[in-house]
TORKOL-4160 file (C-alpha; in steps of 0.2 Angstrom, whole numbers, padded with zeros to 4 digits, m for minus):
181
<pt num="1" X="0619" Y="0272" Z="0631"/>
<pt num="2" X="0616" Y="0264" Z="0645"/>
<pt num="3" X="0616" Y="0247" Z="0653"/>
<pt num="4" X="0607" Y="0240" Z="0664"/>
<pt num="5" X="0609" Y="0222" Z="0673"/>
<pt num="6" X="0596" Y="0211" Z="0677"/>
<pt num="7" X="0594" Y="0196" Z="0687"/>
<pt num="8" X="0600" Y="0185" Z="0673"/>
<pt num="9" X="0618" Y="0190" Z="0668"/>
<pt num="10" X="0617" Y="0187" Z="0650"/>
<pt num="11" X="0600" Y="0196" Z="0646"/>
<pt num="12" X="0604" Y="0216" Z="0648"/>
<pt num="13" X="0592" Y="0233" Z="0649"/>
<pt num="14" X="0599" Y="0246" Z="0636"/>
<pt num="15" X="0594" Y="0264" Z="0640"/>
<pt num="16" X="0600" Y="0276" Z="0626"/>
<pt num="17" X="0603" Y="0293" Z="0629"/>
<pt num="18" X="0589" Y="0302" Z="0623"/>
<pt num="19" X="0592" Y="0322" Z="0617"/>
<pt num="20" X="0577" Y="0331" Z="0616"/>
<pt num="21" X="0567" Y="0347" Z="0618"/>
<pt num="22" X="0552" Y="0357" Z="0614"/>
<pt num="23" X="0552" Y="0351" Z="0594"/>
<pt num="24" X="0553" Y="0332" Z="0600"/>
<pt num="25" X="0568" Y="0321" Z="0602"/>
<pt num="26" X="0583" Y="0312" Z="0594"/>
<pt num="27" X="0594" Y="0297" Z="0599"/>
<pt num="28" X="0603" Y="0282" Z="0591"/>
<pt num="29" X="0595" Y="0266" Z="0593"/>
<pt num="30" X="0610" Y="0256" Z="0590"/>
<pt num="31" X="0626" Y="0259" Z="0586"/>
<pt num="32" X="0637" Y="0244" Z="0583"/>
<pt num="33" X="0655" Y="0249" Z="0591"/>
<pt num="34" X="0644" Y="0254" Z="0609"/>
<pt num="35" X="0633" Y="0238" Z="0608"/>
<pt num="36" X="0651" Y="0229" Z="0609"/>
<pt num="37" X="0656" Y="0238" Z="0622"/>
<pt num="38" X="0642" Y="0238" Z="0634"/>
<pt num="39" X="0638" Y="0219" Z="0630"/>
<pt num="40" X="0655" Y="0211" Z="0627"/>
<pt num="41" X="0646" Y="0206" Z="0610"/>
<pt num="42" X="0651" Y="0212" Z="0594"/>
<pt num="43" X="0635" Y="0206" Z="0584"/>
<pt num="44" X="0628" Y="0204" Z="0567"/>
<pt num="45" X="0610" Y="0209" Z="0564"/>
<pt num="46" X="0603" Y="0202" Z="0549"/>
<pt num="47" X="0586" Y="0204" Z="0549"/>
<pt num="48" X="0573" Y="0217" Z="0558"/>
<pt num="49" X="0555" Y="0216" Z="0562"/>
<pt num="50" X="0541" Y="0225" Z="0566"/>
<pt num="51" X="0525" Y="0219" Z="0575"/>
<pt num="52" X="0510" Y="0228" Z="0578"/>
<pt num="53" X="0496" Y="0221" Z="0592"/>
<pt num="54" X="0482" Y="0226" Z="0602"/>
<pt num="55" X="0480" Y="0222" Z="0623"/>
<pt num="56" X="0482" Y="0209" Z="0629"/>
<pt num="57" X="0488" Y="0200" Z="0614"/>
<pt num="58" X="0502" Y="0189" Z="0620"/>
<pt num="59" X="0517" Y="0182" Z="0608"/>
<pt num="60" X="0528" Y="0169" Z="0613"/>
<pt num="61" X="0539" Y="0163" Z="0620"/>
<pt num="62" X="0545" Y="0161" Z="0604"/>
<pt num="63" X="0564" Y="0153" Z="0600"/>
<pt num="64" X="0573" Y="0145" Z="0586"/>
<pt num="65" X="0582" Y="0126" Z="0591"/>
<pt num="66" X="0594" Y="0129" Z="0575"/>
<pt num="67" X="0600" Y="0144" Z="0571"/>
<pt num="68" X="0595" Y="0153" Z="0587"/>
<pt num="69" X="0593" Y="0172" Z="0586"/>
<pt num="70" X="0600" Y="0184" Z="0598"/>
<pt num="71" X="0585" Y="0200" Z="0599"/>
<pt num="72" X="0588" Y="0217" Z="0602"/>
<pt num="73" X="0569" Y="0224" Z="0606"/>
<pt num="74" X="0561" Y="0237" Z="0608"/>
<pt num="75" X="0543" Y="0248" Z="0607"/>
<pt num="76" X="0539" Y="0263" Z="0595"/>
<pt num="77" X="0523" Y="0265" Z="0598"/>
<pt num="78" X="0512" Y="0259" Z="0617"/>
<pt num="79" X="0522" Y="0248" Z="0630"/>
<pt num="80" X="0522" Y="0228" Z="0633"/>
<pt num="81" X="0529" Y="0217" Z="0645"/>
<pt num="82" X="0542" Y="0208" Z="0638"/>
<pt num="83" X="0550" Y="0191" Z="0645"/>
<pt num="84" X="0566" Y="0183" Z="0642"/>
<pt num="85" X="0566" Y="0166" Z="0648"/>
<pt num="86" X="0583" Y="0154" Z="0649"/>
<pt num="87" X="0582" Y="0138" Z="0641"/>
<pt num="88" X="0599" Y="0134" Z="0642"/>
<pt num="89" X="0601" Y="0118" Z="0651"/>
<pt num="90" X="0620" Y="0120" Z="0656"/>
<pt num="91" X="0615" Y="0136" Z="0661"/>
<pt num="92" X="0616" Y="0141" Z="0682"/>
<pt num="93" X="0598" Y="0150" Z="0677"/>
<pt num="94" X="0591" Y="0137" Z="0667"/>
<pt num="95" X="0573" Y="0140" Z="0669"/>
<pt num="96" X="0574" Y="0157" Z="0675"/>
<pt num="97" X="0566" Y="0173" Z="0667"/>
<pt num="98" X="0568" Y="0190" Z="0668"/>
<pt num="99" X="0554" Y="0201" Z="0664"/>
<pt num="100" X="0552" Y="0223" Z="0660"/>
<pt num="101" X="0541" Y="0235" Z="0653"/>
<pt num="102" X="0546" Y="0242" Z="0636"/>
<pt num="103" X="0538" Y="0257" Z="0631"/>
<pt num="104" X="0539" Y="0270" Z="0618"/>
<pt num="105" X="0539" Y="0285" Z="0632"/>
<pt num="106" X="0552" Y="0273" Z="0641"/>
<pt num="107" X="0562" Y="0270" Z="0626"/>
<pt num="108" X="0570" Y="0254" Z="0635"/>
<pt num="109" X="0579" Y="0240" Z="0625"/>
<pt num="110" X="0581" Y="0223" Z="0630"/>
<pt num="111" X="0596" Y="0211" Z="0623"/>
<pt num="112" X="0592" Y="0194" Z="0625"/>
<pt num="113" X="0605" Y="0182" Z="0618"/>
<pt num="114" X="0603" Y="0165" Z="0609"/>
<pt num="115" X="0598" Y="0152" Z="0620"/>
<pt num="116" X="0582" Y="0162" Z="0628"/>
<pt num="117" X="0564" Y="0159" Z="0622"/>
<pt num="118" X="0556" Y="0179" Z="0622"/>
<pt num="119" X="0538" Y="0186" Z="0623"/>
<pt num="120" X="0528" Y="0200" Z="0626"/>
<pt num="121" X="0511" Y="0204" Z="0630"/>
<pt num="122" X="0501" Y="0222" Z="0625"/>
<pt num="123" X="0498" Y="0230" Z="0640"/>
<pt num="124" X="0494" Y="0249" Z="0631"/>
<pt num="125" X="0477" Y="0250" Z="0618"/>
<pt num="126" X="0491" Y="0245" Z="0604"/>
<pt num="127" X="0508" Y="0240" Z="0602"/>
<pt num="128" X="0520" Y="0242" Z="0590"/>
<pt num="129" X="0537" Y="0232" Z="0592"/>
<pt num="130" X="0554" Y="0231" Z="0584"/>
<pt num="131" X="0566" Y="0220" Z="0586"/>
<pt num="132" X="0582" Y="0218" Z="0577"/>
<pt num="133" X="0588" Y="0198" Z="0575"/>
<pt num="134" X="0607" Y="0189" Z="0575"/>
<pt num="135" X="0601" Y="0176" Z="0563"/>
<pt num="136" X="0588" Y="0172" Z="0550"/>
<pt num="137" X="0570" Y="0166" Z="0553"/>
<pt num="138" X="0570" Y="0149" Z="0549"/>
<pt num="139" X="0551" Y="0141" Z="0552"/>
<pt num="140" X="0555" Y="0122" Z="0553"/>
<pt num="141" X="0567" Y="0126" Z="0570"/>
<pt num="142" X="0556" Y="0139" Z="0580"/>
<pt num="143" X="0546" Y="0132" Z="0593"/>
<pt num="144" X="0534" Y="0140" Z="0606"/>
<pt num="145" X="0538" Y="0138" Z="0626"/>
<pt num="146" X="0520" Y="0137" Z="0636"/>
<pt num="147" X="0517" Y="0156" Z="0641"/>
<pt num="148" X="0506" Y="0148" Z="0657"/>
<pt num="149" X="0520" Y="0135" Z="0661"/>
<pt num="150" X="0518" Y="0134" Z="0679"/>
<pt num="151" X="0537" Y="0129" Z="0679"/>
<pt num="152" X="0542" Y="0145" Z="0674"/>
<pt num="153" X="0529" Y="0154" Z="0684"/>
<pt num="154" X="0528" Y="0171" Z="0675"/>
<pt num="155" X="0516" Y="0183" Z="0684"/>
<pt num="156" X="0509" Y="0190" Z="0666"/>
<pt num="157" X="0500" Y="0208" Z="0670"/>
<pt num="158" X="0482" Y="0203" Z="0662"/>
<pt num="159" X="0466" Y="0198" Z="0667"/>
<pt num="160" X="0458" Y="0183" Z="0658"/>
<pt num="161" X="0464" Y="0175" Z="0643"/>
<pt num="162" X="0477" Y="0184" Z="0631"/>
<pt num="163" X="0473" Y="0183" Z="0614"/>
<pt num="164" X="0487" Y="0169" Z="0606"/>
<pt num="165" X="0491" Y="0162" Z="0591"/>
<pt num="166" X="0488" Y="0146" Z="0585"/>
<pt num="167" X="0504" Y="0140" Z="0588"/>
<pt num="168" X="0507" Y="0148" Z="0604"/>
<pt num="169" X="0490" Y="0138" Z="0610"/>
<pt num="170" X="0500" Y="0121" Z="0605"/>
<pt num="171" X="0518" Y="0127" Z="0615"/>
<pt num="172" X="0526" Y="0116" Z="0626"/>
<pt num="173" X="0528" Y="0116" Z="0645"/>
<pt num="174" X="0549" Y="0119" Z="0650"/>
<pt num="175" X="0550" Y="0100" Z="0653"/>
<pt num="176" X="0544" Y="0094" Z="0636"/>
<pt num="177" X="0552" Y="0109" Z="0624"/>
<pt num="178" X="0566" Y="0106" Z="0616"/>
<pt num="179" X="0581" Y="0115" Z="0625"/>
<pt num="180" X="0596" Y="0121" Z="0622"/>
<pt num="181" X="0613" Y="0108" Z="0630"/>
């Protein structure tokens, strides 16, 4: 495995070493002891999840204020555009994002700790999405950051309206969400 830095410090491309050849290929998409070691985390996952969307469906930017979840993600099937935005007011990148194409031919991860809100947006004919979590979904604490907020200034590769969820249609601008101290 492989990691990669991006502009945020905290939030960290993974690239596994991927072994293959004409009958297809093999590699391990996590492995506990090497995730400590790239990261400097040595996490418990306790739940995993699996989305499938069509284009140009956008989810997000979803977080929980209690009981925040760290999300190791990643795409078995199409590519999105995945965002990790900082909401961590004491943070030097409060407000910040960092943004990646995650794809099944790619076979990219993305590790975005607690304290981030994260979403995605199908840029393949479908999407399927995986993403292993540090806590527990807990309804009454997630929220939705504004995926439009011009605050954040995310430069999402769509033309027209994305297809969101009620909820994401209510979400907050940066300045009215709740945030983390």
């Amino acid at each position: 495995m492989k990691c990669i830095p991006t502009a945020i410090p905290d939030v960290l491309i993974i690239e596994p070493k991927v072994f293959g050849d004409e009958r297809g290929f093999f590699f391990e998409s996590f492995n506990r002891r090497q995730f400590a070691e790239l990261t400097g985390r040595d996490v418990d996952f306790v739940q995993d999840n699996h989305s499938r969307s069509e284009k140009n469906v956008l989810r997000g930017l979803h977080y929980q204020i209690h009981q925040p979840q760290g999300k190791l993600v990643r795409v078995v099937q199409g590519a999105v555009f995945d965002v990790a935005v900082d909401i961590r007011k004491s943070s030097p990148t409060f407000g910040q994002h960092v943004t990646v194409k995650l794809s099944a031919e790619n076979k990219r991860m993305l590790w975005i700790p607690e304290g981030f809100a994260h979403g995605f947006v199908v840029v393949s004919d479908t999407a399927e999405f995986l993403y292993k979590t540090t806590n527990y979904w807990a309804p009454a604490f997630e929220r939705s950051l504004a995926w439009n907020d011009p605050a954040i200034g995310i430069q999402w590769p769509i033309q027209g309206e994305p297809a969101l969820s009620a909820k994401d249609e209510q979400a907050s601008p940066l300045e009215q969400a709740d945030i983390f101290s």
